[in-house]
C-alpha positions as CSV (number, residue, x, y, z in Angstrom):
1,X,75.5,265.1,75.7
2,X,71.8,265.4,75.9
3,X,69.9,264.0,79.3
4,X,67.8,261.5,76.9
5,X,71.8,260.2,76.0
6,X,73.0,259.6,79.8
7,X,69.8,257.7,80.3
8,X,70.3,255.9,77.0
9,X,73.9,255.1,78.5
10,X,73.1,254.0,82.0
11,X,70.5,251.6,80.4
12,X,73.5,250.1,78.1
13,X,75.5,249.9,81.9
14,X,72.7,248.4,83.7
15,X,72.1,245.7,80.9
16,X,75.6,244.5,81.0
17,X,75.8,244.4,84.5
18,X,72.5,242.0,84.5
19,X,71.1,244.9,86.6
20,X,66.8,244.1,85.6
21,X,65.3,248.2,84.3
22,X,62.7,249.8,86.1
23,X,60.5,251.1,83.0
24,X,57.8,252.4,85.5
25,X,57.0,254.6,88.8
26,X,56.7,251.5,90.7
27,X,54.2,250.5,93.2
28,X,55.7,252.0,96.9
29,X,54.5,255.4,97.6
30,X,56.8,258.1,98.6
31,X,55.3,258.1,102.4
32,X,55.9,254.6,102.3
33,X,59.4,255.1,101.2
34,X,60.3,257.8,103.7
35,X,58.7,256.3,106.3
36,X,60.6,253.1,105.9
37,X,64.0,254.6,105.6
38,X,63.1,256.5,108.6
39,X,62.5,252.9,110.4
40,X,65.6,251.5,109.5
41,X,67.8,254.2,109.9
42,X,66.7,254.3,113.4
43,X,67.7,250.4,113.8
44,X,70.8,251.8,112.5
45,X,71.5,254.4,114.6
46,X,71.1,252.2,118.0
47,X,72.9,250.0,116.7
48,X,75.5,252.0,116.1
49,X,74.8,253.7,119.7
50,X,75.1,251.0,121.7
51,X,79.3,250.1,120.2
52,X,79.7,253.7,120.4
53,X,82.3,254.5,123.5
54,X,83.4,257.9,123.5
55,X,87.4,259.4,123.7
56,X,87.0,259.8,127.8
57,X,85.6,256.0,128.4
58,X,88.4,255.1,126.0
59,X,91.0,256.7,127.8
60,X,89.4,256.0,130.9
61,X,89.9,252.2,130.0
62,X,93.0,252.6,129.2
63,X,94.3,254.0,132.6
64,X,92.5,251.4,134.5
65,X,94.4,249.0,132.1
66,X,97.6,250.2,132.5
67,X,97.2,250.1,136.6
């Protein structure tokens, strides 16, 4: 199978799955791009921060628990 087939194939998928084809570069610029991904990753990551508890405040809890 030839590259020009896959894309020829995943155009076929994305049609029946009512997915609309990008046929251009589109208008976001890499920098923008990067820069956003950087931005929401980092909303991500302190969200993900903050429910964080580590194996010793776990354990930790669970002593004071079983007392």
């Amino acid at each position: 199978m030839k590259l020009k087939d896959w894309i020829d194939k995943l155009d076929e998928f994305l049609k029946v799955s009512e997915k609309d084809l990008l046929n251009h570069s589109g208008k976001i610029s890499h920098e923008s791009a990067v820069e956003k991904a950087n931005t929401e990753y980092d909303k991500y990551r302190q969200a993900e921060d903050k429910k964080y508890i580590s194996d010793f405040d776990r354990e930790m809890k669970k002593l004071i628990k079983g007392k």
